[in-house]
N, C-alpha and C positions, 0 to 999 in steps of 0.2 A: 504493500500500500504506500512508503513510503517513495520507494521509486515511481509509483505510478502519479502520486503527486509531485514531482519532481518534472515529470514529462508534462504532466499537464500545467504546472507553471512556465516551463521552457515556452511550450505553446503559446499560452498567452503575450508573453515576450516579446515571442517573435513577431505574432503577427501585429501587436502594438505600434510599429514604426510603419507598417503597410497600409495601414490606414488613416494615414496621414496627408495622400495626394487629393488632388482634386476630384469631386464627386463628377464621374463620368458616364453615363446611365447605357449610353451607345455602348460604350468597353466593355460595361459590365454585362451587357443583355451579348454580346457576342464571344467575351471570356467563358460566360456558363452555356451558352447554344454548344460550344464546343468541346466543354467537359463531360457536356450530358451525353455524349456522344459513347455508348458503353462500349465499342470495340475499339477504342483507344485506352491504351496502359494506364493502368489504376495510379501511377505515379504521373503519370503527364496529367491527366484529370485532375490530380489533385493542385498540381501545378499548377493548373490554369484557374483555380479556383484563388488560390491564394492572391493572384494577379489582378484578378477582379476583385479582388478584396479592395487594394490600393483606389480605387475608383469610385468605392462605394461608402455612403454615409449610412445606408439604411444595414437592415437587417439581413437583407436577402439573401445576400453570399454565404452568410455567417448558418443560415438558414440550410441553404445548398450543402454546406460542408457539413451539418448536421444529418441530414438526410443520407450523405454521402458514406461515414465512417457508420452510420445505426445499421446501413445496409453488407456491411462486413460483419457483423451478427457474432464479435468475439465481444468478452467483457471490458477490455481494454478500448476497442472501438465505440461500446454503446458509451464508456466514461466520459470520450471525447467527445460521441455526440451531443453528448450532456452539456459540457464546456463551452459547444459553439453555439446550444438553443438558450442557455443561461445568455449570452451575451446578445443573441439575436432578438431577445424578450427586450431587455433591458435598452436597444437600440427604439422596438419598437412594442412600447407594452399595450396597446389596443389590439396589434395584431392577432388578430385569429387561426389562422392559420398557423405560426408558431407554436401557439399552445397548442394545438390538436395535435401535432407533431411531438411534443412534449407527453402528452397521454399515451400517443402511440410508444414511445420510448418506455413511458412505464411500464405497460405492460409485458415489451418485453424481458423487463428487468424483475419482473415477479411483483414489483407495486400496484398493483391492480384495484385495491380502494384507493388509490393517489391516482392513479387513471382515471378513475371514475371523478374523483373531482375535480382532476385537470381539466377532463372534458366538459363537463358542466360552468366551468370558467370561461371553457369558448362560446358557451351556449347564451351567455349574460352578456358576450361581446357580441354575439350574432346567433339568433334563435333559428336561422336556417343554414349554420354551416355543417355541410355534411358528414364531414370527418367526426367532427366533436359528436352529433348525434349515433354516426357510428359508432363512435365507443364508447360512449354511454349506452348507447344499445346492446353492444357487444357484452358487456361487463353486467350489465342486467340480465340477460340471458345465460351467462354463465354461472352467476352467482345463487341464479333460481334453481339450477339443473343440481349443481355440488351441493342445495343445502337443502330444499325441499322436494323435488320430485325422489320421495322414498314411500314406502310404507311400511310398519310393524308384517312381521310372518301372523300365519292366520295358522300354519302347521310345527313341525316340529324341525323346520330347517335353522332354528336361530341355533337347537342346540345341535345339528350336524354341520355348520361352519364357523357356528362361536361367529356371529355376526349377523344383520338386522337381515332381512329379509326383502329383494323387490322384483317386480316384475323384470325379465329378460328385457335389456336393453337400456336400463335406469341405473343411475349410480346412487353410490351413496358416503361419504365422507365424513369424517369427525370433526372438521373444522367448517366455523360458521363464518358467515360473511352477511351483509348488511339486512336488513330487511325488505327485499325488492320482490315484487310479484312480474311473472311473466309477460302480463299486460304491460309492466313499464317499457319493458325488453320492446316487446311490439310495436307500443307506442312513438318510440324514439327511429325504432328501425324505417316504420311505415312515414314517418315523417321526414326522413330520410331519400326514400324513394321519390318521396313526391317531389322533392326538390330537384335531385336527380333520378330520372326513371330506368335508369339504364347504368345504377351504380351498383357493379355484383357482388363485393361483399358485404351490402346491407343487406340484400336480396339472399344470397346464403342463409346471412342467422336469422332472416325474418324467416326463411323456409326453414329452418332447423326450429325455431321459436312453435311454430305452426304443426310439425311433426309429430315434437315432444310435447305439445298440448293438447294432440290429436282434435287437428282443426283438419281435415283433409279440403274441405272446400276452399277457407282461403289459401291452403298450400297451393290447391290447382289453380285458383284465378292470380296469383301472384305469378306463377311462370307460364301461365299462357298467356298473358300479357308480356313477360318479358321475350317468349320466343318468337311473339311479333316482332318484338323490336330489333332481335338479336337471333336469327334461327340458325347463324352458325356455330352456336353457343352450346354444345351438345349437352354439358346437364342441365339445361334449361330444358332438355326434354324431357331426361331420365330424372329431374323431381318432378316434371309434373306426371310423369306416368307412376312417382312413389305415391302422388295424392290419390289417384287413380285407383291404383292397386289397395291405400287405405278405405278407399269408399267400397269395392267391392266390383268398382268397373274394370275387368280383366279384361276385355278387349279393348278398351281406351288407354288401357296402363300398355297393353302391348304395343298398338299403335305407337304408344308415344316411345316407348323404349324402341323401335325400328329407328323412328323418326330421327331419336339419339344416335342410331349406330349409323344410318346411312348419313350424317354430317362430319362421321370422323375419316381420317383419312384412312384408304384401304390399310396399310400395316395396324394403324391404331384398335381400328372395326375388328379386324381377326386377334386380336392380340385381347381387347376389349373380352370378345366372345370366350374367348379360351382363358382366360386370366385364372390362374392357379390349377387351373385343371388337366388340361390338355397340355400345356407347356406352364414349367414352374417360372418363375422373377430373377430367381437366379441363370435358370436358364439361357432366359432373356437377355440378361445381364454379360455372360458371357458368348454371346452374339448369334448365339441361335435364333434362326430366320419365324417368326409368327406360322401357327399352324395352316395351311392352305380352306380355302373355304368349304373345299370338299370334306375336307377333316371333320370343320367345325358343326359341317350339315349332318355328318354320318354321328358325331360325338353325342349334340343334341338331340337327334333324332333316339338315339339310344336311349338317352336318358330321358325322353318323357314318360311321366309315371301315369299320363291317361292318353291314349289313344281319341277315347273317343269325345273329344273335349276339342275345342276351335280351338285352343294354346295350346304352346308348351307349357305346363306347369315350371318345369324345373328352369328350364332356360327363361321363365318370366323371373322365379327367386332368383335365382343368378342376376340378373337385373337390379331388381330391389337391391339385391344387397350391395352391388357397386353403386347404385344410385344414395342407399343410408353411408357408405362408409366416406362416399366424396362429402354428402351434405355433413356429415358427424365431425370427421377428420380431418377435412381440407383447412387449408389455413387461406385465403385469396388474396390474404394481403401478402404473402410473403411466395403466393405462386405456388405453393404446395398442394398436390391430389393427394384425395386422403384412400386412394387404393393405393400409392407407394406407399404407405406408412402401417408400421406392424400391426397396429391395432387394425387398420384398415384389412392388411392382408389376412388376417384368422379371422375376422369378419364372412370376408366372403366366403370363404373357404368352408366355415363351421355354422355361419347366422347368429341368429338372437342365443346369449348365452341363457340359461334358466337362471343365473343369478351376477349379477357383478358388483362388489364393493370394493372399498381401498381401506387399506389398514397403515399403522405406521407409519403416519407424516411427519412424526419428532426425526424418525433415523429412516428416512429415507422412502418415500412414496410407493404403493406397489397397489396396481390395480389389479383384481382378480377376476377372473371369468370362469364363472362356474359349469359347466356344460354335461355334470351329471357322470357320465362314462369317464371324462377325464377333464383335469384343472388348466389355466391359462394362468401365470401370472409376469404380467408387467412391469417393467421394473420405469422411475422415474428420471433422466438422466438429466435435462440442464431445465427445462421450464416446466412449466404446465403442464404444455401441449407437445410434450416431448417425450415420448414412451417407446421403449424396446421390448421386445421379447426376450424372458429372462429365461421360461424355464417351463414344463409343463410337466404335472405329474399325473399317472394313470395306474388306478389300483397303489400299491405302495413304490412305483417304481418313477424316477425322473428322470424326461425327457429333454431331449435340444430338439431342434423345431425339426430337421430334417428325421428323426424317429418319431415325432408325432407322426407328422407326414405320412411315412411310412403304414405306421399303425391303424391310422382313422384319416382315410383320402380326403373323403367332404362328410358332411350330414345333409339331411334333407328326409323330411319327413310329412307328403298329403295326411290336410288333416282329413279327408272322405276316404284315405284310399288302403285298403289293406288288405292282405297277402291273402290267396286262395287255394288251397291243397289240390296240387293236379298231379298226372301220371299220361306219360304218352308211351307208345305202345309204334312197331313198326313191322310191318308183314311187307313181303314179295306182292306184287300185282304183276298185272299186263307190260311186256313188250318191254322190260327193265326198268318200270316205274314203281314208286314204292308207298305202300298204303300208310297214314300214319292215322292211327286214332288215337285223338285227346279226350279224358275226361279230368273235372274238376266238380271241389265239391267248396260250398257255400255256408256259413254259419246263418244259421235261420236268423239268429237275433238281429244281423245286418241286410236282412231282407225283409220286407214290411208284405207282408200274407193278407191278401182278403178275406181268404177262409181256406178250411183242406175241402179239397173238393172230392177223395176217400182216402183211405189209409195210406197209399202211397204217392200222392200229390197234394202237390200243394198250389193255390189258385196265384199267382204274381204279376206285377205290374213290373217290368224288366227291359232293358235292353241288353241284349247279347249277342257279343263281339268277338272275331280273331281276325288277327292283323299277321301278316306273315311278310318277311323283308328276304331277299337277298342276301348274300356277302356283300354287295355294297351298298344295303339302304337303301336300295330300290323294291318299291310297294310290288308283292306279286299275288298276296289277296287281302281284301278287305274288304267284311264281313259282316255288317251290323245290320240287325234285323231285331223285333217285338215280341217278347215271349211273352204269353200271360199264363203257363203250366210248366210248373217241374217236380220230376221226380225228388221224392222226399224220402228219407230214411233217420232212423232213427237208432243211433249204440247205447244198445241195453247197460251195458257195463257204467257208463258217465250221463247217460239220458241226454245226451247233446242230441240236437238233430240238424242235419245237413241237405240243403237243395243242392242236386245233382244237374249238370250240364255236360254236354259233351258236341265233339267236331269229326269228321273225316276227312283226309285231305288224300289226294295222292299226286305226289310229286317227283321229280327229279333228283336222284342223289347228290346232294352237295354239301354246301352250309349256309344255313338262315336261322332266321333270331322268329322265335315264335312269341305272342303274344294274347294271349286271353284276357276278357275284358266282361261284367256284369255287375251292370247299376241299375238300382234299384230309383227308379224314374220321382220317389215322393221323396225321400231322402236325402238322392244322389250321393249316396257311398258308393263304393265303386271294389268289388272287390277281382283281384287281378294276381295272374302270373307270367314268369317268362321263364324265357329257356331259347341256351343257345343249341341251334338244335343242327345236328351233321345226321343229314338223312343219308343210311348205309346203302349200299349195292346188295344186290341177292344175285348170286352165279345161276348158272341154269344145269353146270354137272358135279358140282362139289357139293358135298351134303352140308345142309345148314338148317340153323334152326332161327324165327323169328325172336321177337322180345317176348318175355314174360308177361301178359294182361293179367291184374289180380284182381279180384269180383267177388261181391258178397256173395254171388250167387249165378250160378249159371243153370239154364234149362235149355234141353235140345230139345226142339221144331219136330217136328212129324210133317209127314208132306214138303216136307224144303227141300230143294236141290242140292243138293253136296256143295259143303264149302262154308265161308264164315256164318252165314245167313242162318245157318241151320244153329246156331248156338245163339241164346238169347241171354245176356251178358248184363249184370249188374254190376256197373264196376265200384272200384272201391279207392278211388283216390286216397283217401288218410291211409291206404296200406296196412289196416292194423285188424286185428281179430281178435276176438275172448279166448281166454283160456280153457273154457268148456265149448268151443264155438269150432268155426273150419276156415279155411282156406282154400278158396277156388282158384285156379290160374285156368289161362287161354293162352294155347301159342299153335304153331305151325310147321310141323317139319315138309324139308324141301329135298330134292332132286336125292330120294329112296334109292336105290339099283333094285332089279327087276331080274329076275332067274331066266329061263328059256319058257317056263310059262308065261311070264308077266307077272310073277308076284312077289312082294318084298317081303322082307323078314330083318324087322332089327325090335331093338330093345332101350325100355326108357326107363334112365334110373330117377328116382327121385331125391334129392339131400337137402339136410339143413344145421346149419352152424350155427349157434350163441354168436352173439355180438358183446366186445364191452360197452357198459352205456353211455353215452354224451359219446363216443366214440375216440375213449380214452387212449392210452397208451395200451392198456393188459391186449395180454396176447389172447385171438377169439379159441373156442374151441374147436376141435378138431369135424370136420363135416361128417356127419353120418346119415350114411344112406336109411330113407326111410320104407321105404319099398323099388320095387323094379319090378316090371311086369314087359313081357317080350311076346310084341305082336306081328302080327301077316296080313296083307292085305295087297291090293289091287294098282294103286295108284302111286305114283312117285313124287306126292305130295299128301300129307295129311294133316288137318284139321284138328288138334285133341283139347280135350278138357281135364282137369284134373281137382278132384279135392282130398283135402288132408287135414283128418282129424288132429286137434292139437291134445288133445287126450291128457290136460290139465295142464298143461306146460306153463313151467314160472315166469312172470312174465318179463320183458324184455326184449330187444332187438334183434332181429331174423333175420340171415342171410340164406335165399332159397335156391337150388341149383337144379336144372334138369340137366341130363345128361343123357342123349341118344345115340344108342354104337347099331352100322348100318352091319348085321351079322352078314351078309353077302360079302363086303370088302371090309368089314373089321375098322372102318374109317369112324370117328367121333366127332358131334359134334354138342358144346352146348350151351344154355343163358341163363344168367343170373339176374335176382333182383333180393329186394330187401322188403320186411316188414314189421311190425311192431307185434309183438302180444302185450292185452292187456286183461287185468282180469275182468 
């Protein structure tokens, strides 16, 4: 400190005898045209300011050189900008614009109630200067968020973090600050605007004011007025499509998030899209080229979690959350996007944390993010608004960011949309094309029933959907059609009951990403599953057997033609059976050998294996054959059914194996699956 007073008396010194020349307004308006010039050397700048000093009576140089060193952002430069807005006041003390300049300083320096009255100083000099009401606006809104947007726990989280309790996306802090309500915040911002309409960081905190007060309507009318004015202004779209997405209009929120992406430039648009997902910051950083649009089409496409919905769900959140982390995080006055910034990037990446406080402001700030699965904490490094990532912990273990990473890619969870128990199943067809049949099974409680129309139906109001894609994302069916009946069943063991659905496809071997989809039209929950799905080849002289189909129950046909038609199949997606109860499978064997009569002869074993459970480390047990029976027949392809008493078996995880040896050529072939007993 004492050297730094030392320099700063040198300072004044020096420039003591410089402004001594005659007041020259022409010199001085062309010395500072010249230093404001920022790709000229930070030392010639300054040069040329000192020179215009010599020429100047008033304040304005001394102003300039203020402005000048606050924007080198070390502590030693804010000192000196201190030094030069002290003498620039004191040349011209009505000036306004000095003092607002002087606020803006404080709060770089962490004075932030001296902010607040500095700016109210400019405001008794001039009640429409916009700077001062900015930061009075600023500092109202900041001081509302760190001291009253909290509330007590309603459960028992106070005592599982030893800390108050608030909703996901609210802070909360030990230290008070004046007593300002939000309104003042808005008051001063909107006041702001009006003067200038097209000043963006009052428009920021007035949008961030408006967010956290959950005002969605003037969020939206504040930036659809500014992207009138300013449409090349990209989050000028992406808040207003956050008001949007707050009101519940998700096609307006989406519009306006397009609107955002098609004003950035193409590297930004693709880089925007893909941001932490597709290509990581560091990545970036180290000069990896932005994902291609076809990436970011196939990436999205993947990831939406409802098909049959006009949005992407997930690539809207994806939106939102770049849109909250620019409005939350961004600094405008200092040019800072608040997706570079740490807290920004777990943002997006993770969402609304379930809880966030800060603990610790004597020894050293640390804001926490609570996200349940695993912890966020922040560490405080030089101001405020200046947070790193410290450290994350999951279960008892600490993380550095690139093992979070690793660990937990993103979150993302539809509040309508949840997982539905399916089983797909694959057989030989025609001409080497291959049959697939899907079944899924439905918790009742998420489907709204008019009535059961008899024991095994139930009456519904439905839409149901499959979507099926390519290897590259290319639509190759889709499927949506109006159910109002489904099969119903009911497991005695748990008394749960399940509406059943199911699809037949037959396609070409390759690989596509399958997609099941049924919502319940008065609710609109949506329950859904996928699967990447590699549909196999079936030869035409090697012996093979199809997949295992498991069914509560199977009944053969009388009068049917030979072939699958003739077995009437109940399937059994949850895969599980009682322990006093059976196990049916349906499968297929293919290309038999045939004698000099025409007739084959092989033999099918049956086996099954213990599993450990949760699918532990222990080793399973050894397979034992449950039967084997060795048949003759006609045809070089057969059809069979099979069931198997579990004859009290304890309950737990099944692994089921057939196994068919073709006794002509002693050849093997066979398929597995899995199933649960339960009692």
């Amino acid at each position: 400190m004492f050297r730094l007073s030392i320099a700063i008396c040198l300072v004044a010194l020096g420039t003591a005898s410089v402004d001594a020349g005659r007041p020259d307004p022409a010199k001085v308006d062309s010395f500072l045209a010249a230093a404001a010039d920022t790709l000229v050397d930070r030392d010639r700048r300054e040069a040329l300011m000192k020179r215009a000093l010599r020429h100047d009576w008033s304040g304005r140089t001394m102003h300039a050189l203020a402005r000048f060193y606050m924007a080198q952002g070390t502590p030693v430069s804010r000192q000196t900008a201190g030094h030069w807005l002290l003498r620039a006041v004191m040349r011209e003390r009505e000036n306004p614009d000095y003092r607002a300049t002087h606020a803006e300083l404080l709060w770089r320096t962490l004075q932030r109630p001296d902010s607040y009255r500095k700016a109210l100083q400019v405001l008794e000099l001039d009640p429409d200067h916009v700077a001062g009401l900015f930061w009075a606006g600023r500092f109202a809104v900041w001081a509302w968020e760190y001291t009253y947007f909290t509330e007590m726990p309603d459960d028992d989280t106070e005592a599982a973090i030893g800390m108050y309790s608030i909703r996901g996306g609210k802070t909360l802090t030990f230290v008070e600050y004046p007593d300002l309500g939000i309104d003042t915040g808005i008051g001063y911002l909107s006041r702001a605007i009006s003067v200038d309409p097209v000043h963006w960081p009052s428009h920021q905190y007035l949008g961030l004011s408006y967010y956290a007060a959950d005002m969605p309507g003037p969020l939206i009318e504040l930036f659809e007025a500014y992207r009138q004015r300013r449409p090349e202004n990209w989050n000028a779209h992406f808040f207003a499509g956050l008001g949007y997405q707050m009101k519940g209009d998700l096609e307006r929120a989406y519009r306006a998030y397009l609107d955002g992406l098609n004003r950035m430039t193409e590297t930004a648009r693709r880089f925007m899209q893909s941001i932490f997902l597709i290509r990581d910051h560091a990545e970036t950083k180290r000069g990896a080229p932005p994902p291609s649009d076809e990436e970011i089409r196939k990436f999205w496409l993947g990831k939406d979690p409802i098909y049959l919905t006009s949005v992407n769900e997930r690539l809207l959140e994806q939106c939102r959350r770049v849109a909250y982390a620019n409005l939350r995080f961004s600094d405008p006055t200092l040019g800072r996007e608040g997706w570079q910034t740490d807290r920004g990037q777990i943002y997006i990446r993770y969402g609304d944390p379930r809880v966030r406080f800060m603990k610790d402001p004597a020894r050293g700030r640390k804001e926490i993010w609570d996200y349940g699965p695993f912890t966020v904490v922040f560490g405080n490094t030089l101001t405020w608004d200046s947070w790193r990532f410290g450290w994350a912990t999951r279960g008892n273990k600490r993380l550095e960011l690139k093992q979070l990473v690793e660990a937990v890619p993103d979150l993302y969870e539809h509040p309508l949309q949840y997982d539905a128990q399916y089983q797909t199943a694959q057989f030989r067809h025609d001409n080497g094309n291959t049959r697939i049949e899907v079944y899924y099974a439905l918790p009742e409680e998420n489907v709204r029933r008019a009535r059961s129309v008899d024991r095994g139906t139930a009456a519904v109001d439905v839409r149901q959907a499959l979507f099926l894609f390519d290897s590259r994302w290319d639509t190759v069916r889709h499927n949506v059609q109006s159910v109002n009946r489904l099969p119903r069943v009911v497991y005695e063991s748990t008394e749960e009951a399940f509406l059943l659905a199911g699809e037949r496809m037959v396609l070409d071997p390759g690989m596509y990403f399958l997609a099941g989809e049924v919502e319940d039209r008065k609710t609109k929950r949506v329950g859904t599953f996928r699967e990447r799905l590699r549909v196999r080849s079936f030869g035409q002289d090697t012996l093979e057997i199809s997949d295992l189909l498991m069914a509560r129950r199977i009944r053969k046909r009388e009068d049917v033609p030979y072939g699958r038609e003739q077995f009437a199949v109940l399937p059994n997606p949850l895969q599980v059976c009682r322990t006093a109860g059976q196990a049916w499978l349906y499968f297929e064997i293919y290309n038999l050998s045939r004698d000099e009569f025409g007739a084959t002869h092989y033999r099918v074993s049956y086996q099954m294996q213990s599993l450990p459970e949760g699918g532990g480390d222990g080793s399973p047990a050894n397979w034992t054959t449950a039967v084997s029976y060795t048949y003759r027949g006609a045809r070089d392809w057969e059809p069979r059914d099979l069931r198997v008493d579990m004859d009290g078996a304890s309950p737990g995880p099944r692994a089921f194996r057939v196994v068919v040896e073709d006794l002509h050529t002693g050849r093997q072939a066979l398929a597995e699956t899995g199933f649960r007993v339960r009692w």
